[in-house]
N, C-alpha and C positions, 0 to 999 in steps of 0.2 A: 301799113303802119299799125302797130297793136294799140290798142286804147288799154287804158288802165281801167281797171274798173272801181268805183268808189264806193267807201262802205260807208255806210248810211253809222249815225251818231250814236243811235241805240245797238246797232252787232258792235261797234268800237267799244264803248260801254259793255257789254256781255262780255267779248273777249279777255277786256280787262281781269274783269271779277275770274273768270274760268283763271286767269295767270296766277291769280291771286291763291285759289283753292289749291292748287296742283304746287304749290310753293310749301304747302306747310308740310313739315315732315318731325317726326319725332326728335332728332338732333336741333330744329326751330325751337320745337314747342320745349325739349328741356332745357335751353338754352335760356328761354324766357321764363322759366319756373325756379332755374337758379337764380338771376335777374329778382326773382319776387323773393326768392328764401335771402338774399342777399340785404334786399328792400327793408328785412324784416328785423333785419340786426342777427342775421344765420341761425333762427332759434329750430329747433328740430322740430317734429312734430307734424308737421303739415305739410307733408310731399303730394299727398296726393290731391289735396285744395289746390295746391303750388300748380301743379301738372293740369288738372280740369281748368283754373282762372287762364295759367297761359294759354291752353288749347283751343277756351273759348274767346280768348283775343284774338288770338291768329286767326282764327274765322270769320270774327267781326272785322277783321282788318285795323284795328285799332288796340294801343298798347295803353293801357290806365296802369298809374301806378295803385299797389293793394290799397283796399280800404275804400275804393270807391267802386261806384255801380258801372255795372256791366250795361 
């Protein structure tokens, strides 16, 4: 009979996060930058704040709407 083997709390925990990084891809992170130009009342100007804010959410794992801290 094969035994399962069990993974301990902390690699469960790492693998997560590894799922997480490998998730974000540029169609994410524009998606959530339109999300924020949207947020903003569609004002122009600020694609590229837009695109670094979502980028650095999707890293953080966590989605704020603009206007607040990272």
């Amino acid at each position: 009979m094969e035994k399962k083997k069990s993974v301990s709390p902390r690699a469960a925990q790492t693998s997560a996060k590894a799922d997480v990084v490998t998730r974000i891809t540029a169609e994410g992170i524009s998606q959530r930058a339109y999300n924020l130009f949207q947020a903003r009342g569609s004002e122009h100007g600020h694609d590229v704040e837009d695109w670094l804010h979502a980028e650095a959410e999707l890293r953080k794992g966590s989605t704020t709407e603009i206007g607040t801290a990272l």
